[in-house]
Biotite code that builds the C-alpha atoms (Angstrom):
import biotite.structure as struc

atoms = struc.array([
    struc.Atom([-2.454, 32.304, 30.537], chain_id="A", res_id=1, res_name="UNK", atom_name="CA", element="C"),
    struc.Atom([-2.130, 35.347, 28.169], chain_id="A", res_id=2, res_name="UNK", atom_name="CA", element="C"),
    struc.Atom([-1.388, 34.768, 25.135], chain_id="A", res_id=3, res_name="UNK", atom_name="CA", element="C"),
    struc.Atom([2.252, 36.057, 25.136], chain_id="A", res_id=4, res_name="UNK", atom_name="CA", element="C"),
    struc.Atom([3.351, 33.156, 27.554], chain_id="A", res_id=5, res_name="UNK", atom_name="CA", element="C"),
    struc.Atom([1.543, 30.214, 25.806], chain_id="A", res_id=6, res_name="UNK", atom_name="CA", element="C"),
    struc.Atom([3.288, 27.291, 23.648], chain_id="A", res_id=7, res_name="UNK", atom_name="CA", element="C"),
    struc.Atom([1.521, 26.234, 20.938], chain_id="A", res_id=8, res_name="UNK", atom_name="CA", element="C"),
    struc.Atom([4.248, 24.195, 19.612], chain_id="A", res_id=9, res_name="UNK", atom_name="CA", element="C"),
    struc.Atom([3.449, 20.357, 19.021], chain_id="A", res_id=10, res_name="UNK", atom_name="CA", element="C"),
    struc.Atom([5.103, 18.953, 22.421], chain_id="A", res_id=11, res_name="UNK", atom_name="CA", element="C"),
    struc.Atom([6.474, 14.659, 21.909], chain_id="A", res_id=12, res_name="UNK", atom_name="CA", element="C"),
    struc.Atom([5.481, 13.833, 25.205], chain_id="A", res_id=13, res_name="UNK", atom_name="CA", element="C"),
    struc.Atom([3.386, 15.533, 28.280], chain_id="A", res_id=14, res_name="UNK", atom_name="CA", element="C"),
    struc.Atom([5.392, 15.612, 31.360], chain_id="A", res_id=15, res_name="UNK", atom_name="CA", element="C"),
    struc.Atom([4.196, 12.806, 34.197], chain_id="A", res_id=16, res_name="UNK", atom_name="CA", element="C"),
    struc.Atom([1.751, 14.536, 36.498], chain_id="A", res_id=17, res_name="UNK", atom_name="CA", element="C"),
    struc.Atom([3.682, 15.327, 39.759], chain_id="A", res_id=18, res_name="UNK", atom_name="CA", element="C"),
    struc.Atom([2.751, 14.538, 43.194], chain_id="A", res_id=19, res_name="UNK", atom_name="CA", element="C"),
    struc.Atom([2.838, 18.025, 45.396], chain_id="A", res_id=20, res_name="UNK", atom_name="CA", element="C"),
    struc.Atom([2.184, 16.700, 48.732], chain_id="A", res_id=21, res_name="UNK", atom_name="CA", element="C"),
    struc.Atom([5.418, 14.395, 48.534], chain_id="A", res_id=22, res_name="UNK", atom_name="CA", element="C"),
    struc.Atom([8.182, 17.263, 46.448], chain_id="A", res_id=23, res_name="UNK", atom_name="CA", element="C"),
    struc.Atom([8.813, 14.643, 43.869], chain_id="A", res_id=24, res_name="UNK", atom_name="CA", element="C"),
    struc.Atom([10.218, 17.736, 41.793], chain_id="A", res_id=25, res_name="UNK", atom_name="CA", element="C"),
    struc.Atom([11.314, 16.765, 38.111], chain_id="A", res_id=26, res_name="UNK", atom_name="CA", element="C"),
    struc.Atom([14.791, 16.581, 37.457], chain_id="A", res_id=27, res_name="UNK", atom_name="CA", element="C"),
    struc.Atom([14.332, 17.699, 34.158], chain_id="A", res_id=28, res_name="UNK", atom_name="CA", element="C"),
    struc.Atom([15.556, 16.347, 30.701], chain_id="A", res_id=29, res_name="UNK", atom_name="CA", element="C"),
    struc.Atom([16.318, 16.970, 26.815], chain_id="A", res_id=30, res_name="UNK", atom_name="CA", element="C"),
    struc.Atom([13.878, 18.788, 24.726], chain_id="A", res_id=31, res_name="UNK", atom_name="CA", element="C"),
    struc.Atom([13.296, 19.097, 20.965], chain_id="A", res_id=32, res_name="UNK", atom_name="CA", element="C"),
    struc.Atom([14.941, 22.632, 20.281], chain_id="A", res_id=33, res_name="UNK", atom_name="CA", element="C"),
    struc.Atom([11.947, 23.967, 19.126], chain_id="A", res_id=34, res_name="UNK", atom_name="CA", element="C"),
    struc.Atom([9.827, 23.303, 22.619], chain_id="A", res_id=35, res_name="UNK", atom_name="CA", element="C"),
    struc.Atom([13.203, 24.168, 24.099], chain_id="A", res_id=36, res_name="UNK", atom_name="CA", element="C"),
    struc.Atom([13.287, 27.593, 22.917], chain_id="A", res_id=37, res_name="UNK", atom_name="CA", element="C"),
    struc.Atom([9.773, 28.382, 23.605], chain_id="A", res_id=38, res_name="UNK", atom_name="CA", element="C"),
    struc.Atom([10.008, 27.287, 27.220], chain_id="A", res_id=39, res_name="UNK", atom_name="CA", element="C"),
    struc.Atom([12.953, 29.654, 27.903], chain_id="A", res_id=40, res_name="UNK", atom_name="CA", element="C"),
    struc.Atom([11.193, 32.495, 25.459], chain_id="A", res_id=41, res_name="UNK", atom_name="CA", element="C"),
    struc.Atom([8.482, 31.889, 28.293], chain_id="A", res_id=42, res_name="UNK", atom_name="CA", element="C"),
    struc.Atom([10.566, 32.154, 31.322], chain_id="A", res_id=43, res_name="UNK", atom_name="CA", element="C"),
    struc.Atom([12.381, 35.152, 30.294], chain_id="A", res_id=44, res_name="UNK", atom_name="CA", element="C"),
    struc.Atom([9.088, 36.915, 28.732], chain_id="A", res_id=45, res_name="UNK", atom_name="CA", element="C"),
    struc.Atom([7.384, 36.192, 32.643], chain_id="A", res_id=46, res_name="UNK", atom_name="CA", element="C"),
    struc.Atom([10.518, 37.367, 34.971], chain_id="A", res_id=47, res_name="UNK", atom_name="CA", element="C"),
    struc.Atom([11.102, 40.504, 32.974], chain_id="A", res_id=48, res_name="UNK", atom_name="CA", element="C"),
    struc.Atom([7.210, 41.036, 32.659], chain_id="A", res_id=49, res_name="UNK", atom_name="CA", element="C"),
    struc.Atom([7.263, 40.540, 36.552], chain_id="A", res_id=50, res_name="UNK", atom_name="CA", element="C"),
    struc.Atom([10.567, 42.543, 37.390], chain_id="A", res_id=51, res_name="UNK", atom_name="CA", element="C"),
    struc.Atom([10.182, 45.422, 34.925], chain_id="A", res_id=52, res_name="UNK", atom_name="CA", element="C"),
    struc.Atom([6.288, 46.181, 36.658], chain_id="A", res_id=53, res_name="UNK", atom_name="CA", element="C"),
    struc.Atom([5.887, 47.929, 40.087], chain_id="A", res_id=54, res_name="UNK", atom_name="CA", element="C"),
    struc.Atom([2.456, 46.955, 40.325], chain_id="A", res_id=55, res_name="UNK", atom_name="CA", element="C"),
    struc.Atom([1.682, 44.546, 43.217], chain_id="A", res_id=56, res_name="UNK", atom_name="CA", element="C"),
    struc.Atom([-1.263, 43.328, 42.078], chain_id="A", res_id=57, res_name="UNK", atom_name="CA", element="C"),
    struc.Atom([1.300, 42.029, 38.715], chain_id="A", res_id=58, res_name="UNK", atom_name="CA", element="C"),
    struc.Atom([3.048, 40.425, 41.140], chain_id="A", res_id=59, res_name="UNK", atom_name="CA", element="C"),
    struc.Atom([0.382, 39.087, 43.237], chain_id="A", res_id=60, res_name="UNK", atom_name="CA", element="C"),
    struc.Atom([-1.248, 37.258, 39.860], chain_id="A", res_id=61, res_name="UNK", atom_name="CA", element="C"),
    struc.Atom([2.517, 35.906, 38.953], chain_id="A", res_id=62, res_name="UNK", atom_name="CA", element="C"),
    struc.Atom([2.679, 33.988, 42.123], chain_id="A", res_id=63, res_name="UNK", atom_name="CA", element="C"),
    struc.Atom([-0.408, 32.475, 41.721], chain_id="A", res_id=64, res_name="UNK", atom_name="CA", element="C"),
    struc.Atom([-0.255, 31.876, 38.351], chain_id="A", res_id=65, res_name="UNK", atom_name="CA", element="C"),
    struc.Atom([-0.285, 28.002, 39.067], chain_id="A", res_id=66, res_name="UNK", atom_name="CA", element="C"),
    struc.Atom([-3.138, 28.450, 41.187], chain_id="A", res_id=67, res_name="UNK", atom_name="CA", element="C"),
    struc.Atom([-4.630, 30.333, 38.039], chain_id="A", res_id=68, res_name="UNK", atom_name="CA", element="C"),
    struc.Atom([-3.542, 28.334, 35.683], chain_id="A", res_id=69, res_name="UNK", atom_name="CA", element="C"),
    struc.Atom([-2.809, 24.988, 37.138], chain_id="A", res_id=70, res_name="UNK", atom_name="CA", element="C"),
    struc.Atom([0.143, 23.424, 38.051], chain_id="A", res_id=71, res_name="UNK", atom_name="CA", element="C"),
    struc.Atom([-0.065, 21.033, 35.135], chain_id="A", res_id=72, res_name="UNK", atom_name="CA", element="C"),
    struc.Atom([0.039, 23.792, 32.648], chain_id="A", res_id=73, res_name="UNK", atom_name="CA", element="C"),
    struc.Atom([3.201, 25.444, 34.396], chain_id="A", res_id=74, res_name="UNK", atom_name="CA", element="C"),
    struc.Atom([4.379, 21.892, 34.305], chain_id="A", res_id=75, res_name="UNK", atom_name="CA", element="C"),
    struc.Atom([3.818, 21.345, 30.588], chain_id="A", res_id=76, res_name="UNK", atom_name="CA", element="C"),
    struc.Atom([5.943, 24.718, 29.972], chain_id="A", res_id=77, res_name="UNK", atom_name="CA", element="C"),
    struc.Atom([9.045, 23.898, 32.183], chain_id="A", res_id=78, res_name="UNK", atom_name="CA", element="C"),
    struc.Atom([9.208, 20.536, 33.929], chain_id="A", res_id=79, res_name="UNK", atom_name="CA", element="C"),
    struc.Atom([11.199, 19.210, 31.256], chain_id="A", res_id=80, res_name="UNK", atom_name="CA", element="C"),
    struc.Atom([13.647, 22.110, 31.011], chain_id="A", res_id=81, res_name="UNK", atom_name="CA", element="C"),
    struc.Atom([17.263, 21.382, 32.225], chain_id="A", res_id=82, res_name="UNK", atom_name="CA", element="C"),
    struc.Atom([17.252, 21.969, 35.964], chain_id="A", res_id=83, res_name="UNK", atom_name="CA", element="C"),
    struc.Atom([20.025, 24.530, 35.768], chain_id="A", res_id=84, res_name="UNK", atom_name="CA", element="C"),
    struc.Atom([18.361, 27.244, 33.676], chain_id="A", res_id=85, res_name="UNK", atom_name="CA", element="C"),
    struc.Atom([15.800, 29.755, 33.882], chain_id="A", res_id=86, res_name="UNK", atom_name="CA", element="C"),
    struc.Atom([12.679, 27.782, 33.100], chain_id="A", res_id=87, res_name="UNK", atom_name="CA", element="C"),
    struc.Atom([13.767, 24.905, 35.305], chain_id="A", res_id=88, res_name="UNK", atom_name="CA", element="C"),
    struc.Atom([14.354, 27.268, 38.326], chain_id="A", res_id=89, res_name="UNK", atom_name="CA", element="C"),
    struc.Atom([10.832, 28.441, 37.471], chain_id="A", res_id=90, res_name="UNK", atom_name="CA", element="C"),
    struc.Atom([9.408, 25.060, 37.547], chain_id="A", res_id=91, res_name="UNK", atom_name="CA", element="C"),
    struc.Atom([11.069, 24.473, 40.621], chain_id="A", res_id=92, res_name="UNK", atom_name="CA", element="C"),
    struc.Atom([9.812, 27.680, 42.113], chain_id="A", res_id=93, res_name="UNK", atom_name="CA", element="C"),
    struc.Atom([6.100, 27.090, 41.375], chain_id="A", res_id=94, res_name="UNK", atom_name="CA", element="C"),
    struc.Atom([6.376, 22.955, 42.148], chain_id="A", res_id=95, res_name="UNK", atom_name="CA", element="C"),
    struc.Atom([8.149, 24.038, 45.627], chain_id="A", res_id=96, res_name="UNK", atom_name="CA", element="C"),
    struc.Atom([5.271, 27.015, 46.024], chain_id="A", res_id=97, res_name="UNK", atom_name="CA", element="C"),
    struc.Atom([2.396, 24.585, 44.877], chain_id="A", res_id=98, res_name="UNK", atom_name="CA", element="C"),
    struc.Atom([3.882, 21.539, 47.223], chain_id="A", res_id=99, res_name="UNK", atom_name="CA", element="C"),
    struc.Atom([3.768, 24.020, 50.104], chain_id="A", res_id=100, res_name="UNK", atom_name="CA", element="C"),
    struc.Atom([0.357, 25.256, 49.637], chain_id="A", res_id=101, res_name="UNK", atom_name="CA", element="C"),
    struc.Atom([-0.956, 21.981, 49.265], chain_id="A", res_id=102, res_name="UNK", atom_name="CA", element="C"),
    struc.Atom([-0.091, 20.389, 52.694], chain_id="A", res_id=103, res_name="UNK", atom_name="CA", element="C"),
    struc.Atom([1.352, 23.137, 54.605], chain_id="A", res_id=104, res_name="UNK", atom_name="CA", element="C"),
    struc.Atom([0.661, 20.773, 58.110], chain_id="A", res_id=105, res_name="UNK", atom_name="CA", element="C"),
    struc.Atom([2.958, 18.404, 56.884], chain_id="A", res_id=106, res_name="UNK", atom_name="CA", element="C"),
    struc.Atom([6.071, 21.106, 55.733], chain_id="A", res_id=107, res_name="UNK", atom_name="CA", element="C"),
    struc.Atom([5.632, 22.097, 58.789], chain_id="A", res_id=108, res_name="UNK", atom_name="CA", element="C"),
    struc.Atom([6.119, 19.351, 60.826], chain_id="A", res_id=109, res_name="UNK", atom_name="CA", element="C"),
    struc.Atom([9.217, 18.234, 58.317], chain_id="A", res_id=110, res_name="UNK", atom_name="CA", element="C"),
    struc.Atom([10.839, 21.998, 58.415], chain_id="A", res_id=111, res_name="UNK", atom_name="CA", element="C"),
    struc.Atom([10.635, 21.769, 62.268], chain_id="A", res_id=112, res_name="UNK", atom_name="CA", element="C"),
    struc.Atom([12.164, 18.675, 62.734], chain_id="A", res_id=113, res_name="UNK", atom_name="CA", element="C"),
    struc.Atom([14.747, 19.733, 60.389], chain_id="A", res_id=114, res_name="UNK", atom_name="CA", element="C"),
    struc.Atom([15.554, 23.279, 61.523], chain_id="A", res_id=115, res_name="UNK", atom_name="CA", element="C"),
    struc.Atom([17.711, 22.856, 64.627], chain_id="A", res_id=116, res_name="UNK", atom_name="CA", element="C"),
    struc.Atom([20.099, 20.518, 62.869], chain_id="A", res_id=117, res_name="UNK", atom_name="CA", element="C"),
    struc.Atom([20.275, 22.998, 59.773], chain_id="A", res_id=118, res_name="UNK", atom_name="CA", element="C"),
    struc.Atom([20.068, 26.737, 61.405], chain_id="A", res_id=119, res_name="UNK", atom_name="CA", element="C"),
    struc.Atom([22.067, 28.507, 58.833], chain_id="A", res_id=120, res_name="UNK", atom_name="CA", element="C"),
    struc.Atom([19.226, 26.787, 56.020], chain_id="A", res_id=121, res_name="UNK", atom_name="CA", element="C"),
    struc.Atom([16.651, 28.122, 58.298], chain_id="A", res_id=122, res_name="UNK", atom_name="CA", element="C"),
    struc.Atom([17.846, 31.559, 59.004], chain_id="A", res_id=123, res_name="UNK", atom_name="CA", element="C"),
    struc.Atom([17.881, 32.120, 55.109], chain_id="A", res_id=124, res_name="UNK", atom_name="CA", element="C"),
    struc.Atom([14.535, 30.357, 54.689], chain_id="A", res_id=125, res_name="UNK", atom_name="CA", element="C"),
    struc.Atom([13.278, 32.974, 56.423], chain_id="A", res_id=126, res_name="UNK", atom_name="CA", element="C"),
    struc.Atom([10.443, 31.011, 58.336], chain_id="A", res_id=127, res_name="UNK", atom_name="CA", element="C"),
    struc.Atom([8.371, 33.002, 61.123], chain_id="A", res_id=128, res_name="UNK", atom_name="CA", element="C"),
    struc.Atom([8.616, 30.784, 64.116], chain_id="A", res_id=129, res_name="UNK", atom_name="CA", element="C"),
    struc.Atom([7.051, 28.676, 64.983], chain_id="A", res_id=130, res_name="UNK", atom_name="CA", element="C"),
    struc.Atom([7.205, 27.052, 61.435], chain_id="A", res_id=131, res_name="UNK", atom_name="CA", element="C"),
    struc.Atom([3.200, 26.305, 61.900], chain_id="A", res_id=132, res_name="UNK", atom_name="CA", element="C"),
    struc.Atom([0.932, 25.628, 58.673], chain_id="A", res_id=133, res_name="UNK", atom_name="CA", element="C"),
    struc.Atom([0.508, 29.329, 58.327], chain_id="A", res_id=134, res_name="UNK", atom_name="CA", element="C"),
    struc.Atom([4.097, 30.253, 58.797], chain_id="A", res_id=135, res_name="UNK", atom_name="CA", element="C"),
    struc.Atom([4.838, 27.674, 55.627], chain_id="A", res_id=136, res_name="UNK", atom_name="CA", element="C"),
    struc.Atom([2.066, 28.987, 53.357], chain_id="A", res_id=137, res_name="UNK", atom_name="CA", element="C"),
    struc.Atom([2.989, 32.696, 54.043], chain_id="A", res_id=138, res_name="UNK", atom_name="CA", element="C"),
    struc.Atom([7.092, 31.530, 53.295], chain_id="A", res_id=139, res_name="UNK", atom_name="CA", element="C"),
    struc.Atom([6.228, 29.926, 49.991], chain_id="A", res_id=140, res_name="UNK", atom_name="CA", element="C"),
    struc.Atom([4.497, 32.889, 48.766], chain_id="A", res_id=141, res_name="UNK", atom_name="CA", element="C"),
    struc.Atom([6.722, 35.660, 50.342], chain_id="A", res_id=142, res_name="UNK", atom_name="CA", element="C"),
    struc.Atom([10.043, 34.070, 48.525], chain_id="A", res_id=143, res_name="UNK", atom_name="CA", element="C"),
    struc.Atom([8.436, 33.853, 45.865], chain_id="A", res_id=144, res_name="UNK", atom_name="CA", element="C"),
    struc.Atom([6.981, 36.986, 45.350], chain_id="A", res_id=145, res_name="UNK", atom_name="CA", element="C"),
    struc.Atom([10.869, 38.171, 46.066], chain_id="A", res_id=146, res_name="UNK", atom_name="CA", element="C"),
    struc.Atom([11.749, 36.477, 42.648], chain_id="A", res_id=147, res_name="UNK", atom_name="CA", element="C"),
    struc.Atom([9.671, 39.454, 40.784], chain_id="A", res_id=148, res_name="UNK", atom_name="CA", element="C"),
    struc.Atom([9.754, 41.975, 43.052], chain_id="A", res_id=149, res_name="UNK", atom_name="CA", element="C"),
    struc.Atom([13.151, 41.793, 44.853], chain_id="A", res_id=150, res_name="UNK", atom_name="CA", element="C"),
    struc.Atom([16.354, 39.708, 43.886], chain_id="A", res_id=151, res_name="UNK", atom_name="CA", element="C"),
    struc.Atom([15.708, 36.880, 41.789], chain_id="A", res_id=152, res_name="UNK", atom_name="CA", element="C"),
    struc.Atom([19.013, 34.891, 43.162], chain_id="A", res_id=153, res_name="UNK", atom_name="CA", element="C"),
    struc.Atom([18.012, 35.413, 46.886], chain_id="A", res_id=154, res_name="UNK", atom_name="CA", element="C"),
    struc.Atom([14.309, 34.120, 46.134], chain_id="A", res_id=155, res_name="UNK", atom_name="CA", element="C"),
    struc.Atom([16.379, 30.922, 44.896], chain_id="A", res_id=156, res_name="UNK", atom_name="CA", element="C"),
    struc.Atom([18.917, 30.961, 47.478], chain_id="A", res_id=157, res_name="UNK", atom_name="CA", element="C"),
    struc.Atom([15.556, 31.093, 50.193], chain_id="A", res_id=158, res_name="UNK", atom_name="CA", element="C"),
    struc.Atom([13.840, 28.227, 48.300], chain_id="A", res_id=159, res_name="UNK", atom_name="CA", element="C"),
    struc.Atom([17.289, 26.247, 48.346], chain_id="A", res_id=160, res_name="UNK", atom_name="CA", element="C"),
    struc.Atom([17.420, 26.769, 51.949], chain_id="A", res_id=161, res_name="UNK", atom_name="CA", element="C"),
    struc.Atom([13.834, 25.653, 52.304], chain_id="A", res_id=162, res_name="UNK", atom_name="CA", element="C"),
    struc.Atom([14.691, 22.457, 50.666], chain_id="A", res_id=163, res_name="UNK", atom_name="CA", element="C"),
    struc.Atom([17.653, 21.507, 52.581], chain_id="A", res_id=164, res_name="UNK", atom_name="CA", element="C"),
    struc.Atom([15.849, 22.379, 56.199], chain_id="A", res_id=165, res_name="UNK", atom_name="CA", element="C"),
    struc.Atom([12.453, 20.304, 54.983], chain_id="A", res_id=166, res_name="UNK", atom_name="CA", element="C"),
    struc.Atom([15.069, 17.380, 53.759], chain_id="A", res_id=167, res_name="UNK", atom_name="CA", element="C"),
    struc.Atom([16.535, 17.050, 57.338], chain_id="A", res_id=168, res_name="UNK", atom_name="CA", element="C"),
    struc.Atom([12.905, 16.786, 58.764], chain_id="A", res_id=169, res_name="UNK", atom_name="CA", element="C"),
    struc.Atom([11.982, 14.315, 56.149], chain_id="A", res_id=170, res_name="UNK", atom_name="CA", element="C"),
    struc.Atom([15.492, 11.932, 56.718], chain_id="A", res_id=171, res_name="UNK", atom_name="CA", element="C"),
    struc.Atom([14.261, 12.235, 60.698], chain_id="A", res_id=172, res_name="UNK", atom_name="CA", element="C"),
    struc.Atom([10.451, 10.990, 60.412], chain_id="A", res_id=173, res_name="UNK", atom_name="CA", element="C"),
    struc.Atom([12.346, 8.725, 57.658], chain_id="A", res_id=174, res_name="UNK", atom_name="CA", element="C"),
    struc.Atom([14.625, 7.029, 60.938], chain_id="A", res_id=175, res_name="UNK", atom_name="CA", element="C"),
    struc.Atom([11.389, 7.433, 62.837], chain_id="A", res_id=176, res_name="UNK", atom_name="CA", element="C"),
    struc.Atom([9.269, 5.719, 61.252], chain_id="A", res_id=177, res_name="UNK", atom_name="CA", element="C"),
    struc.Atom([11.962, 2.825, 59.864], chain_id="A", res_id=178, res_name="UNK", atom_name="CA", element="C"),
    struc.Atom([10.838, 0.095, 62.303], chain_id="A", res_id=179, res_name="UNK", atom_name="CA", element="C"),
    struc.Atom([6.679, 0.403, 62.014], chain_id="A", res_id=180, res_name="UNK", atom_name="CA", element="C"),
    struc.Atom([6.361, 1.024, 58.294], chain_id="A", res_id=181, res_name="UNK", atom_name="CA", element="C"),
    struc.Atom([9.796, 0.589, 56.007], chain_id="A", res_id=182, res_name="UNK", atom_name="CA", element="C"),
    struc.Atom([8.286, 1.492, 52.557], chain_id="A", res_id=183, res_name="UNK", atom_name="CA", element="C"),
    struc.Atom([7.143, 5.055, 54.159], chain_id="A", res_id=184, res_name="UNK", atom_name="CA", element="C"),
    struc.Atom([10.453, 5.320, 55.606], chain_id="A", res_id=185, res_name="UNK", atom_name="CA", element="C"),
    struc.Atom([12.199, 4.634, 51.755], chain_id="A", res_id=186, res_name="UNK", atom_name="CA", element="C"),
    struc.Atom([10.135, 6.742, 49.784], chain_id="A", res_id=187, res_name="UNK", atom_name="CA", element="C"),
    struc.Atom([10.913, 10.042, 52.285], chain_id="A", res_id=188, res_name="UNK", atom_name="CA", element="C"),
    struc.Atom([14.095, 8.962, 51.931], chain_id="A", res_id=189, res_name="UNK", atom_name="CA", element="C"),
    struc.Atom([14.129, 9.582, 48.648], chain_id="A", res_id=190, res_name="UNK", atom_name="CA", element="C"),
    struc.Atom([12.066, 12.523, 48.544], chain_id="A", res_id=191, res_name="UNK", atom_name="CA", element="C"),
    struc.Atom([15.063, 14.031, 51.274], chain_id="A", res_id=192, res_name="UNK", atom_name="CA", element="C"),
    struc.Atom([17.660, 12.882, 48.642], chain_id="A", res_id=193, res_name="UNK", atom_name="CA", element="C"),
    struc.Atom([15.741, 14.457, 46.025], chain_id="A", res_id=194, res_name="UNK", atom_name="CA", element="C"),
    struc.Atom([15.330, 17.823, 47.884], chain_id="A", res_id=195, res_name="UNK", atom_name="CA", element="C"),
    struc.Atom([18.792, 18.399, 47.901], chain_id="A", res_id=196, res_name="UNK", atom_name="CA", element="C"),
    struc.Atom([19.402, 17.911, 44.907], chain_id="A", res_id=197, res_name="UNK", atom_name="CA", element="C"),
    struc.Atom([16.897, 20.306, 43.885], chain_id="A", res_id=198, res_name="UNK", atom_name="CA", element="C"),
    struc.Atom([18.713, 22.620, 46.350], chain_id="A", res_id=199, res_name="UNK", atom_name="CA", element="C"),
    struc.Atom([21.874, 21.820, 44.705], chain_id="A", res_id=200, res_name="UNK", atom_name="CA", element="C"),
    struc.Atom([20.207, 22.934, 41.273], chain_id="A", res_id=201, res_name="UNK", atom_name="CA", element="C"),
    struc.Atom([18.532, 26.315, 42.788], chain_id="A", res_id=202, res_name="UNK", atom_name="CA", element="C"),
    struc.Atom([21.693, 27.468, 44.163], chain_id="A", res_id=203, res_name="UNK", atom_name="CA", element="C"),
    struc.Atom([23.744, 26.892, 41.420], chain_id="A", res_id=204, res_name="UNK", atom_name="CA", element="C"),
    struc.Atom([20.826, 28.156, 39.307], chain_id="A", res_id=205, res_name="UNK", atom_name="CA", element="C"),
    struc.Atom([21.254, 31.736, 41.486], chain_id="A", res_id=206, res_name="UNK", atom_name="CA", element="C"),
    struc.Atom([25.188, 31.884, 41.111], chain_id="A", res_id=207, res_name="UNK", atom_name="CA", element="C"),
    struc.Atom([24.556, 31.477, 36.998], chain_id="A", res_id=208, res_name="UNK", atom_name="CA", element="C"),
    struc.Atom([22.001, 34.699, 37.751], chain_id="A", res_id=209, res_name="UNK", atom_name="CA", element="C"),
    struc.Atom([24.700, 36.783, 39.145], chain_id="A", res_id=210, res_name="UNK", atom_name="CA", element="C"),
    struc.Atom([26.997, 35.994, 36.737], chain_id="A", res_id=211, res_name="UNK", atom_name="CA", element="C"),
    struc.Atom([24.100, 36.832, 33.748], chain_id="A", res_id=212, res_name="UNK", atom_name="CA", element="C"),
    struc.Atom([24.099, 33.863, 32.424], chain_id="A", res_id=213, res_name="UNK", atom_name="CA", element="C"),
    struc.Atom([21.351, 31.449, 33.758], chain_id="A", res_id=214, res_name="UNK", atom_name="CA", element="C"),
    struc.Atom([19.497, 30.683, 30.812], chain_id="A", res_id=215, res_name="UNK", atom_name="CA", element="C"),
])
């Protein structure tokens, strides 16, 4: 990562790794105001960096900056920034991005079984149909590729949607699968109640944007 975007700051703890495949997104937490600062110094340095460039090849190396980078690194910046600000929205992009990338088969199969019961979700997702593995892969980059070269609230907004669309799906192989295997049917249970929430925290996140003051 260039130097302008690094922390060297002595961190008190390393976030736990997260698992990708599964969205178990952080929900965030209190931070030392020193590692505080630098994570939102970080945030705001990348968007503006991104946003103020017209280069697509800028852009192109911001989305995959966790591919670059790794997603532990972009996790050790933000994952512990409150959900509702700028570098938690990041994090959230990235994780969501990164999760996506990962096992596209699966989102997939989740945002399909999701989509009829959520159509409004879906229609600001902004999925190709069918939602195949390709269809997922090419989402996750397009929205967020929107966050530095389009409107930073929408690219939430779309990733919000995402999330609520892919929670559906999950709380339906969750029902599905209830009878033959319970503990898979609890833990995508949770990972549905989870996506929400990070929903819930990416919208508000965009409405703090257009007001100028997500953080």
């Amino acid at each position: 990562m260039d130097g302008e975007y690094k922390n060297n700051s002595p961190r008190p703890h390393k976030p736990k790794p997260f698992a990708p495949a599964d969205f178990e997104v952080f929900a965030g937490g209190i931070d030392p105001s020193r590692v505080s600062e630098a994570a939102h110094m970080a945030a705001h340095a990348l968007v503006h960096h991104g946003r103020d460039s017209e280069d697509p090849d800028v852009t192109r190396r911001l989305v995959e900056l966790a591919d670059q980078q790794g997603l532990d690194a972009i996790a050790e910046m933000w994952a512990a920034s409150p959900p509702r600000s700028l570098p938690g929205a990041l994090w959230r992009l990235y994780a969501l991005r990164a999760a996506t990338q990962q096992n596209p088969e699966r989102m997939a199969s989740y945002f399909a079984s999701g989509k009829e019961a959520a159509q409004v979700s879906q229609v600001v997702a902004g999925v190709a149909e069918p939602p195949g593995a390709a269809e997922m892969a090419a989402m996750a980059d397009t929205i967020l590729s929107g966050a530095f070269e389009g409107e930073f609230d929408v690219a939430l907004e779309r990733f919000a949607a995402f999330c609520r669309v892919v929670a559906l799906g999950q709380a339906n192989h969750a029902d599905d699968a209830e009878a033959d295997n319970g503990t898979h049917a609890s833990k995508l249970t949770r990972n549905s109640h989870q996506l929400i929430k990070t929903a819930e925290d990416l919208e508000h996140a965009a409405a703090s944007w257009r007001r100028g003051e997500l953080d």
